[in-house]
C-alpha positions as CSV (number, residue, x, y, z in Angstrom):
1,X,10.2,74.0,-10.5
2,X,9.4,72.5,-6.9
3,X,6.7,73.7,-4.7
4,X,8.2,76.2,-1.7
5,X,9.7,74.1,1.4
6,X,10.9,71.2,-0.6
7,X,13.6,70.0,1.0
8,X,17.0,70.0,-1.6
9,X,19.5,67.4,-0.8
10,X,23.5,67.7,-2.2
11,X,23.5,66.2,-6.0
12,X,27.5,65.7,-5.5
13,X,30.2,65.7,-3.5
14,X,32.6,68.2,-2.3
15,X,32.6,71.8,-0.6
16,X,30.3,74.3,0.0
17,X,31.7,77.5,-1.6
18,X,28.9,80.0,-1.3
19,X,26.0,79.7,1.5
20,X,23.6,82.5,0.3
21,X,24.3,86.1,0.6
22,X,24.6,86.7,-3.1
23,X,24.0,90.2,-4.6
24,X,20.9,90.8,-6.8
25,X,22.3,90.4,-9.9
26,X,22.8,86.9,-10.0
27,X,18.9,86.1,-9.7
28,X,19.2,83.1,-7.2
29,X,17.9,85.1,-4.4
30,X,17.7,88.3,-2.5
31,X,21.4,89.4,-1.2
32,X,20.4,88.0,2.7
33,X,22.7,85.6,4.0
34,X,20.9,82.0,4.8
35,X,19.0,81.9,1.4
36,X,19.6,82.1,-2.7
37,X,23.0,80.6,-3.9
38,X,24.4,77.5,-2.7
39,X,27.4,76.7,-4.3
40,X,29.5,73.4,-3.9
41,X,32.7,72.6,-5.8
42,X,33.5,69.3,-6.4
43,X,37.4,67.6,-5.8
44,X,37.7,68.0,-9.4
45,X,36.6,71.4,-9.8
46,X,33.2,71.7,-11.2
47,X,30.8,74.2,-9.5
48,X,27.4,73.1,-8.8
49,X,24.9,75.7,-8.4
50,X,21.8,75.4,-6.0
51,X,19.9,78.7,-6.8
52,X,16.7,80.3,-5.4
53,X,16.8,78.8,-2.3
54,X,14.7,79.8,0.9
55,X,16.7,78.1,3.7
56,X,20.5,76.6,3.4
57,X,21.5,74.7,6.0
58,X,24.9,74.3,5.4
59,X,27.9,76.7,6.1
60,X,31.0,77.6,3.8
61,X,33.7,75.5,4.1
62,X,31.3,72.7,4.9
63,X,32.2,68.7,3.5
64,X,29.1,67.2,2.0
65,X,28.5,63.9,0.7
66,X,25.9,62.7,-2.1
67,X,22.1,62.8,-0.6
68,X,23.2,65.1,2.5
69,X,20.2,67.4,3.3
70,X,21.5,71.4,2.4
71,X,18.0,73.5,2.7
72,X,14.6,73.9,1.6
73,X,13.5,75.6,-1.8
């Protein structure tokens, strides 16, 4: 857990897949677009999930590199 407003940098690597606007269901945020899932798949394939998230800063489609800033908790 991290106090709200911490600001979340990219742990890996690769492409942003998903930039919030996830349904309900997947409890990492509220369905709005801009906030919950951030998900970034690596070259090789592995998904890394960024969930409950209040602000992403990054778009789909998006290149990021290890330390880049993404968003706030």
């Amino acid at each position: 857990a991290m106090p709200r407003g911490t600001p979340l940098y990219s742990p890996v690597e690769g492409t942003v897949a998903v930039a919030g606007g996830t349904p309900f269901f997947t409890f990492y945020g509220n369905g709005a677009p801009g906030v919950g899932e951030l998900k970034i798949v690596t070259d090789d394939g592995n998904e890394v999930i960024l969930g409950h998230m209040g602000r992403i800063d990054v778009n789909v489609g998006d290149r990021l590199e290890v330390g880049q800033f993404v968003g706030l908790v």
